[in-house]
N, CA and C atoms as a LAMMPS dump frame, in Angstrom:
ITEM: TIMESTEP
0
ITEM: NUMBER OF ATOMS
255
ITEM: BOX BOUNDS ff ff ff
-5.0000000000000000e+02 5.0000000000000000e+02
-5.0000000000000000e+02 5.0000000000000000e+02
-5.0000000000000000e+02 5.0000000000000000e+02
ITEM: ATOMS id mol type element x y z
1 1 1 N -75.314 324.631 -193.924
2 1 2 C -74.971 325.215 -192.643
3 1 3 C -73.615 325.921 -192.784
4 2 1 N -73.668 326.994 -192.112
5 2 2 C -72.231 327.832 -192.115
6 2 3 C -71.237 327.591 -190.874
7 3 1 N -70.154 327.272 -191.608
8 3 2 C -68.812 327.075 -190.758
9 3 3 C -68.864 327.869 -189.848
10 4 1 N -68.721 327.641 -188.719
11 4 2 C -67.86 328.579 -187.627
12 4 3 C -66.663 329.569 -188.443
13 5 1 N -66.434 330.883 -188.119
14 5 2 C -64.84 331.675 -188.147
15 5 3 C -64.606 331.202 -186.875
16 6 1 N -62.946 331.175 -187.221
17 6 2 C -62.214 330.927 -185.665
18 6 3 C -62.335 331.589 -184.919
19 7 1 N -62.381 332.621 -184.448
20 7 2 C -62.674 333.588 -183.311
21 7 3 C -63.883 332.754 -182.728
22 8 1 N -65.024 332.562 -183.576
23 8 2 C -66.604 331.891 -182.512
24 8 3 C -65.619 330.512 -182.173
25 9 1 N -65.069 329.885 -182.809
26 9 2 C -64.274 328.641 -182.559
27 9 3 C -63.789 328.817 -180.897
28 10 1 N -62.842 329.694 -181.162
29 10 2 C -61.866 329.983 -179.901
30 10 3 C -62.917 330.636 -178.683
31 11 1 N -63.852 331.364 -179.331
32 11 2 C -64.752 331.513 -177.702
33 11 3 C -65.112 330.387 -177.619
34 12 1 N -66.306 329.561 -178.165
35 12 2 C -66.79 328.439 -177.382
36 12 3 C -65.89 327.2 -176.786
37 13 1 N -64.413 327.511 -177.518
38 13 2 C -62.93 326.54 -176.584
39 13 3 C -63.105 326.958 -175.407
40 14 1 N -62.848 328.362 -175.16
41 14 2 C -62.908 329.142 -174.01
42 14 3 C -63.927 328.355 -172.813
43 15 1 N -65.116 329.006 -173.796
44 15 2 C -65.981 329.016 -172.622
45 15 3 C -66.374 327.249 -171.812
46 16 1 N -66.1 326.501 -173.003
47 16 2 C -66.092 325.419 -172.674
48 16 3 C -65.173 324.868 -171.303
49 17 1 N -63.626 325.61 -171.555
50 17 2 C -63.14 325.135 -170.538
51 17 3 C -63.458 326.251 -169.47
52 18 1 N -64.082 326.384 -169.352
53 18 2 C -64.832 327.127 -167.938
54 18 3 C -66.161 326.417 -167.26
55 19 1 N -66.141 326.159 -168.4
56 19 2 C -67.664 325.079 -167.652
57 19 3 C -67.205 323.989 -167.068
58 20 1 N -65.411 323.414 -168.008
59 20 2 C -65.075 322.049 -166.999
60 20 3 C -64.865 322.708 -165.741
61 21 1 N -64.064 323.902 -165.591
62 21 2 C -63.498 323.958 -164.559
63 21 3 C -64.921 324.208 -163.572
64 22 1 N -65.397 325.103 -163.818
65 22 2 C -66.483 325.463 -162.987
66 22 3 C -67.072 323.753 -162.373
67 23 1 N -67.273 322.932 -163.264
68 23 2 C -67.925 321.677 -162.587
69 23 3 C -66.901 320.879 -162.121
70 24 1 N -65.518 321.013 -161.974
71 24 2 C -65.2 320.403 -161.123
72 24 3 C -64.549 321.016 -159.724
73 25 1 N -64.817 323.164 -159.722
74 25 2 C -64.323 323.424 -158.9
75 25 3 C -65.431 323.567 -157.922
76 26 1 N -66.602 323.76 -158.662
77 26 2 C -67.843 324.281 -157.628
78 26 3 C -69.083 323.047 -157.727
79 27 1 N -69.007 322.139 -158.362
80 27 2 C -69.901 320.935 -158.266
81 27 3 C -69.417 319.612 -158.071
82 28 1 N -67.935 319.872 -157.866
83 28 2 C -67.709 318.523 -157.574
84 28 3 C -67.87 317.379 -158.38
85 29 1 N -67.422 317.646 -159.938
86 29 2 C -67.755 316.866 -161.237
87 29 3 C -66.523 316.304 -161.592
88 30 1 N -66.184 315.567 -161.584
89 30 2 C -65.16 315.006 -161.915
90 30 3 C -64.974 314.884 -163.895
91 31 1 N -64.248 315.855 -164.694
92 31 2 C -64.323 315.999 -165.772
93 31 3 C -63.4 315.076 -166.241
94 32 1 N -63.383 313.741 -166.719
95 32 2 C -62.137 312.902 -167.027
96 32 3 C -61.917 313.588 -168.714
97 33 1 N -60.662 314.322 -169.088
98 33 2 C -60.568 314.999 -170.372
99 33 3 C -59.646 313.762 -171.141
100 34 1 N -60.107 313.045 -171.012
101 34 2 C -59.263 312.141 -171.676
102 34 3 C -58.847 312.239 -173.249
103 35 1 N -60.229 312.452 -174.234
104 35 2 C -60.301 312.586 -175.406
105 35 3 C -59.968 314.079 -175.643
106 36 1 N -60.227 315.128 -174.634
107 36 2 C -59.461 316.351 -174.939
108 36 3 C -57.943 316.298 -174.8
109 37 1 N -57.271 316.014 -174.155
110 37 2 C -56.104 315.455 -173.94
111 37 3 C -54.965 315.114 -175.035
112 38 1 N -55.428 314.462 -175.904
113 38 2 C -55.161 314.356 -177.12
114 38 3 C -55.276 315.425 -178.23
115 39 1 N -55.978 316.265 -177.896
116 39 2 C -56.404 317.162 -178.95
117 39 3 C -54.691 318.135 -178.547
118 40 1 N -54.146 317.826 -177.737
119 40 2 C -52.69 319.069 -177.983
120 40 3 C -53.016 320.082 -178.297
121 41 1 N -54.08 321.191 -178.011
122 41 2 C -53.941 322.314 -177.809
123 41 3 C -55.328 323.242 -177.105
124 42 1 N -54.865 324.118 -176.291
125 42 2 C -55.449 324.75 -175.068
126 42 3 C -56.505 325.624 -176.199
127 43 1 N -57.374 326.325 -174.87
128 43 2 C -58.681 327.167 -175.256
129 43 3 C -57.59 328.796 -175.56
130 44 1 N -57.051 328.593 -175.319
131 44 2 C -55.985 330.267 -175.208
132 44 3 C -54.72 330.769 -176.348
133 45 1 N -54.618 328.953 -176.923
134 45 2 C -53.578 329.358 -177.914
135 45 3 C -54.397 329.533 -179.269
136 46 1 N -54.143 331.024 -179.125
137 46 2 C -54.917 331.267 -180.731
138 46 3 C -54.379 331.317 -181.754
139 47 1 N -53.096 331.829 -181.979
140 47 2 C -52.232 331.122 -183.169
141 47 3 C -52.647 329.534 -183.807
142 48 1 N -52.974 328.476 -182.915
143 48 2 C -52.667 327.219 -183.181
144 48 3 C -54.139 326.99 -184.782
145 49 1 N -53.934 326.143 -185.705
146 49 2 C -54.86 325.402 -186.294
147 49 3 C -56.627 325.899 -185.446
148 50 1 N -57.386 326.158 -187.148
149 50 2 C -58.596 326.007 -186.767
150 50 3 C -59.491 324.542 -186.39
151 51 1 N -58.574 323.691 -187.468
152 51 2 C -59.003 322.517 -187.118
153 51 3 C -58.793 321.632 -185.778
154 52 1 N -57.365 321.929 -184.976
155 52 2 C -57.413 321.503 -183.936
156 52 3 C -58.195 322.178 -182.939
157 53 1 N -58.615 323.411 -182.905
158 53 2 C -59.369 323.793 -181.926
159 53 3 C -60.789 323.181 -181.994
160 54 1 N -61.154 323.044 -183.256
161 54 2 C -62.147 322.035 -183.49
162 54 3 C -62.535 320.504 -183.101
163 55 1 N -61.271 320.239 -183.27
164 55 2 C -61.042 318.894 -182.728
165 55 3 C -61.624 319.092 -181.143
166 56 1 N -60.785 319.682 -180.421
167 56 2 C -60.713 320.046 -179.564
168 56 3 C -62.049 320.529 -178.34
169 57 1 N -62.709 321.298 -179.175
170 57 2 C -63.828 321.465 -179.223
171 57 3 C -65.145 320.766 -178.909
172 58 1 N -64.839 319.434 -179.447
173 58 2 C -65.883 318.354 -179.758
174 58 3 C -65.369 317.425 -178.734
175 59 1 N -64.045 317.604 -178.773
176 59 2 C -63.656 316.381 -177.713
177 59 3 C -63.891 316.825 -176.068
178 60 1 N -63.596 318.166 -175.759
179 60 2 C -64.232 318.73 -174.815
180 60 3 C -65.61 318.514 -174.363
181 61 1 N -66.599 318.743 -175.217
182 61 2 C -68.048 318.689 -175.506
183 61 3 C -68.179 317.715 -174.886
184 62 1 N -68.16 316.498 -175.686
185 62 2 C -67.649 314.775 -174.923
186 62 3 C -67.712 314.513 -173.752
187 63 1 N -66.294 315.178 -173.142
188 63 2 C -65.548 314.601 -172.006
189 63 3 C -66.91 315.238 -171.051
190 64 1 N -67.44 316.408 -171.216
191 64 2 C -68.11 317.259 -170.015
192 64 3 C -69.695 316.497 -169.9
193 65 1 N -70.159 316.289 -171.321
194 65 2 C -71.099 315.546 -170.913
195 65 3 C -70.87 314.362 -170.591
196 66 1 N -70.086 313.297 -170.991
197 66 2 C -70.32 312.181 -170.1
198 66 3 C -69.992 312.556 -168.502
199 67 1 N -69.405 313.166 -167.91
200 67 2 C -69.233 313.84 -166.865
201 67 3 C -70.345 314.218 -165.845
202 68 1 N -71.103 314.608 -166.875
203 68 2 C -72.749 314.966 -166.465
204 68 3 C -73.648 314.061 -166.161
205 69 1 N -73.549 312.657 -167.636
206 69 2 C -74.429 312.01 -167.267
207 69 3 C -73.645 311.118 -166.286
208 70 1 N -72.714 310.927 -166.291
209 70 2 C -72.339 309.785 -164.71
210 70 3 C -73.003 310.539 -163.86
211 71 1 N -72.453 311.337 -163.619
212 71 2 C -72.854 312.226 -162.151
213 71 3 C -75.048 312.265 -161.95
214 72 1 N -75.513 312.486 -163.08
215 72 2 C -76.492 312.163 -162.578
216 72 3 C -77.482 311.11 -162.892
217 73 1 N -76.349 309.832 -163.225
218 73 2 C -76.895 308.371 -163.177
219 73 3 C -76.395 308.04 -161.668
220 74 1 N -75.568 308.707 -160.917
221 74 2 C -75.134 308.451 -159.787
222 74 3 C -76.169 308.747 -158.36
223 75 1 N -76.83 310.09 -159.389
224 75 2 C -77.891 310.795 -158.023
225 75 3 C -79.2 309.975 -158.397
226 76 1 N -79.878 309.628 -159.188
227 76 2 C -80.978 309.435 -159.898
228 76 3 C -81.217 307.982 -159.343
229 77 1 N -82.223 307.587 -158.351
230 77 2 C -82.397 306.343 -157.893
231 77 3 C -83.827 305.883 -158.747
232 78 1 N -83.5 304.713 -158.911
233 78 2 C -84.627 303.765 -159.813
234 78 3 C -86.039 304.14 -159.328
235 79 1 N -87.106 303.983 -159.466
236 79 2 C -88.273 304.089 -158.715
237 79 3 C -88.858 302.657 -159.027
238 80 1 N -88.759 301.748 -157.657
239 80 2 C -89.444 300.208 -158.012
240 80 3 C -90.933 300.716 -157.56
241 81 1 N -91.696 299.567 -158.172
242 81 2 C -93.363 299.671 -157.606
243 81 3 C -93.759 298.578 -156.616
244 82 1 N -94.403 299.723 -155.892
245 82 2 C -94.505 298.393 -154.51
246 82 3 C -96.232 297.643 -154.311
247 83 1 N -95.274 296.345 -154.026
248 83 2 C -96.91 295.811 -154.641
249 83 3 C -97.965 296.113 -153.055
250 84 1 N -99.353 296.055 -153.501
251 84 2 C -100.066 296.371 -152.493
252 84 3 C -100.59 295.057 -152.304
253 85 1 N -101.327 295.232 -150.769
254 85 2 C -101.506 293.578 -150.13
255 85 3 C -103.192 294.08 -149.967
């Protein structure tokens, strides 16, 4: 499999943090970036390390889907079976 170049790196940083924002400005998603957080560096600084944007990257990935699946283990009600008489 072929490496990412940084440039595809730095778009999908990008676009990634648009999808947090988008889900927590217009869906009401609460994105906890905890593990991005750590990664010390933004979707915009392109000077910085390929590897931290990488980091970065993955840890983003992370934070948005668990984000997702809370949110729709939250909507998603069990279906019990009801016994018949």
């Amino acid at each position: 499999m072929r490496r990412m170049i940084k440039d595809e790196l730095l778009h999908i940083h990008q676009l990634l943090d648009e999808i947090s924002s988008h889900l927590e400005e217009e869906r009401n998603v609460q994105v906890e970036e905890d593990e991005y957080a750590d990664a010390l560096v933004g979707p915009y600084e392109v000077f910085e390390n390929k590897q931290k944007h990488e980091d970065a990257v993955i840890a983003l990935h992370r934070d948005i889907d668990s984000a997702i699946e809370e949110t729709v283990e939250e909507t998603v009600t069990p279906v019990t079976t009801q016994e018949t008489v």
